[in-house]
N, C-alpha and C positions, 0 to 999 in steps of 0.2 A: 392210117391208124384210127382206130375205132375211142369213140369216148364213150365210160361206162357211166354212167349214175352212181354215184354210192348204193341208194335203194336197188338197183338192181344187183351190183357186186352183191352186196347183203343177201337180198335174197338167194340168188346162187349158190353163192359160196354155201350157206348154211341148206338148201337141197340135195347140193354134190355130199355137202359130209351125211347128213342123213341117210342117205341113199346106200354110203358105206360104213356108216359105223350108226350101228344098232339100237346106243344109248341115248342117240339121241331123237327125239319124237317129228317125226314130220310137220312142220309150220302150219297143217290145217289141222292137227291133232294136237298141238299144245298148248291149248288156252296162255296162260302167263309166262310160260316157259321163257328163262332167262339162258339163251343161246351167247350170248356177248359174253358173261363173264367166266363161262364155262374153262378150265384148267385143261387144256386137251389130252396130258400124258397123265395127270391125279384123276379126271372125270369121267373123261369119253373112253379114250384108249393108251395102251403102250405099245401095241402092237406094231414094230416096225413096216411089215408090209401096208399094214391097214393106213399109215402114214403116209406110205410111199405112193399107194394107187389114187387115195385123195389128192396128193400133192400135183400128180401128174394129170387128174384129171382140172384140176383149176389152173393148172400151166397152159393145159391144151382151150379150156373155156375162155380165159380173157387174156391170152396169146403176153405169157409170162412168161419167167424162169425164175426157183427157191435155189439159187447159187448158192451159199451159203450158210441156208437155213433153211430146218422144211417146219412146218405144222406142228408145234409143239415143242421146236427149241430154242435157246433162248432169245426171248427177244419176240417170240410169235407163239409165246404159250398159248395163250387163250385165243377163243373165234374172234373176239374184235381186235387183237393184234392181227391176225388174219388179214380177217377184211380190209383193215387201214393199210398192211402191206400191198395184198392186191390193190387197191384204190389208187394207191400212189405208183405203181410199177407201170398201171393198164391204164394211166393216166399221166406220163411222163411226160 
């Protein structure tokens, strides 16, 4: 078993979703941009598939599973619920 960094989950995490959902600005292109307190289903998207390829690709990046819960529901609305779930799963 791999141990992540928080700083590197972070960073990740918040690549993978830009990469797929469009609102939000690439980390070398967003000066102040506030990714952490971002609402993922009121800001980024609702889109269920857009949910779903995100989810599977951070499952497949630091060797998880969103049992439960994916990206945006309750409980991992926002990217920094996110990342603290990933931190804590890929750090067990």
């Amino acid at each position: 078993m791999a141990f992540y960094s928080l700083e590197r989950i972070t960073d990740e995490t918040i690549e993978i979703m830009c990469h797929k959902w469009h609102k939000l600005p690439l980390q070398t292109h967003a000066g102040d941009f506030d990714y952490h307190s971002k609402n993922i289903k009121e800001e980024v998207t609702d889109n269920p598939l857009d949910i779903a390829e995100v989810s599977m690709d951070l499952e497949d990046a630091f060797d998880i599973t969103f049992d439960n819960a994916l990206p945006g529901d309750k409980g991992l609305e926002t990217i920094s619920e996110v990342i603290a779930f990933i931190n804590e799963q890929a750090n067990a």
